[in-house]
C-alpha positions in Angstrom: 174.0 -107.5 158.8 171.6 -108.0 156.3 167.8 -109.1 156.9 168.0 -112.4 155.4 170.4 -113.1 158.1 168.2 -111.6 160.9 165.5 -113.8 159.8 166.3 -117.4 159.3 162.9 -117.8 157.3 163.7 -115.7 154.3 164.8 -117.4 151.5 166.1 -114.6 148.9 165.9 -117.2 146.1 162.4 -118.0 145.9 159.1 -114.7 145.2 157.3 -115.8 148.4 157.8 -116.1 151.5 155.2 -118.2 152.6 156.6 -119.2 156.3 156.8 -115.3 157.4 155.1 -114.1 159.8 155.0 -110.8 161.1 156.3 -111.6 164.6 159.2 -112.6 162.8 159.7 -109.2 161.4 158.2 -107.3 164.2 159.4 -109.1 167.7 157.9 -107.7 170.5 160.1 -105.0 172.4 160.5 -104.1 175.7 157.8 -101.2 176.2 158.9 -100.2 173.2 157.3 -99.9 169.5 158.0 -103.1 168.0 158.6 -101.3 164.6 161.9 -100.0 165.9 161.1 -95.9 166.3 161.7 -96.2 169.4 158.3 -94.5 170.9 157.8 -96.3 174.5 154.3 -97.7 174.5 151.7 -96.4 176.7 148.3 -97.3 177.8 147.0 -100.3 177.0 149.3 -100.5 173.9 151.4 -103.6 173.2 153.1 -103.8 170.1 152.8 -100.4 168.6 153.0 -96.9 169.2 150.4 -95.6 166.7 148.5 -96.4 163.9 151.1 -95.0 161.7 153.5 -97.4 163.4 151.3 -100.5 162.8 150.6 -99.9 158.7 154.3 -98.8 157.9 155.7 -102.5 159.4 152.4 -103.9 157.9 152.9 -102.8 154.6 157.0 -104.0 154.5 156.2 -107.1 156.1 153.9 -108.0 153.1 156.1 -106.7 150.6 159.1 -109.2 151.7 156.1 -111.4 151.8 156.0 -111.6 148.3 152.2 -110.0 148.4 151.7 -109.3 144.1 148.9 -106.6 145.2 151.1 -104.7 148.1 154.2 -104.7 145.7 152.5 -103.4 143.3 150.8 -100.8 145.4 153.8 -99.4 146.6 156.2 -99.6 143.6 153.0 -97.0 141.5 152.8 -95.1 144.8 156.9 -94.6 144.5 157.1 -94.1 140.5 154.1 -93.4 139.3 154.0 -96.4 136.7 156.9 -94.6 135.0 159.2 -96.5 133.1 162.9 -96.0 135.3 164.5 -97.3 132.0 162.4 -95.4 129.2 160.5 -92.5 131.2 157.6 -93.8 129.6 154.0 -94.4 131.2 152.8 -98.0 130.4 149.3 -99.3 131.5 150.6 -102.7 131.2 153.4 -101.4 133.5 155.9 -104.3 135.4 157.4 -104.3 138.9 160.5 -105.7 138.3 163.0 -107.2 140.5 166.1 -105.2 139.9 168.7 -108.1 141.2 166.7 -110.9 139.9 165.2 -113.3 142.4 167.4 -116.6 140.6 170.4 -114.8 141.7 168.9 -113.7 145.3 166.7 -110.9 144.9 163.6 -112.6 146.3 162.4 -111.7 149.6 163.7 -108.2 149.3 162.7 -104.8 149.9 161.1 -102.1 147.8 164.5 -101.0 147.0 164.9 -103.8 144.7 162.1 -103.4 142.8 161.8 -101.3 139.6 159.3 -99.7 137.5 159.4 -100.8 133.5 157.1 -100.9 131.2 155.5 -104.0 129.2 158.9 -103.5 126.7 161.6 -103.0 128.9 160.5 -105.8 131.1 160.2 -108.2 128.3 164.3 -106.9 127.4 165.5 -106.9 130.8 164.0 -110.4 131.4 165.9 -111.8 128.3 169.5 -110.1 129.2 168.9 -111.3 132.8 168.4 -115.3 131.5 170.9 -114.9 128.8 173.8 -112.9 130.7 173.3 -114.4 134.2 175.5 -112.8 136.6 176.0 -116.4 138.3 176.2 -120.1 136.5 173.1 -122.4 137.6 175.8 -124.3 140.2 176.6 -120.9 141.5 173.2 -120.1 142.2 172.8 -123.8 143.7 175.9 -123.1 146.1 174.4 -120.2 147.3 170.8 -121.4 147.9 172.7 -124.4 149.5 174.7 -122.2 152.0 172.0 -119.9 152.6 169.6 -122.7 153.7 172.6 -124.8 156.1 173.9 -120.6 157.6 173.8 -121.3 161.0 174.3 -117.4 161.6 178.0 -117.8 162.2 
């Protein structure tokens, strides 16, 4: 099941998620972390086992946010501003949404993001609006089903 259809407020066809709140990510468990690691909480604890716990949901729950500073945060500490098309460094470096967010790659996880620099982006960007893997009433349809999904 994927996680857009765990959580009714995540719309993969818009950048941010402005609705989301952690909670929804993150639901309290049953004595247990609400992060999903499984650790039984102890003490005086209540939602999270550790520290550790707390910044890793923290950190994915404002990258599905749409958070421009988190993203890019974690997309340098994964590739090191290295170009993943070129292998080139680029000050002006992009995090790029690998499935495009007019097609459904909004509200997505690091996975789906991509290091390019300044060139590749701008190349990418016009392939991507020029070779669209859907029509426009495609991508209509799907926002429109994704927004009446009752979960069935």
């Amino acid at each position: 099941m994927s996680i857009h259809k765990k959580i009714k407020q995540l719309n993969p066809f818009v950048r941010y998620q402005k609705e989301l709140k952690l909670i929804d990510l993150y639901p309290s468990l049953q004595g247990l972390c609400a992060c999903g690691c499984g650790e039984k909480l102890s003490g005086k604890k209540t939602r999270w086992h550790s520290v550790n716990c707390s910044d890793h949901a923290y950190k994915q729950f404002t990258v599905l946010k749409g958070n421009n500073q988190a993203i890019r945060e974690s997309v340098y500490e994964r590739d090191n501003g290295l170009c993943k098309h070129c292998g080139v460094y680029d000050e002006k470096w992009q995090a790029d949404h690998i499935l495009p967010v007019h097609i459904g790659g909004g509200a997505c996880s690091l996975s789906n993001y991509q290091t390019l620099c300044y060139d590749c982006h701008l190349e990418k960007t016009y392939k991507d609006c020029h070779h669209k893997l859907y029509s426009s009433q495609d991508a209509s349809n799907l926002l429109i089903a994704s927004l009446y999904d009752d979960g069935a």
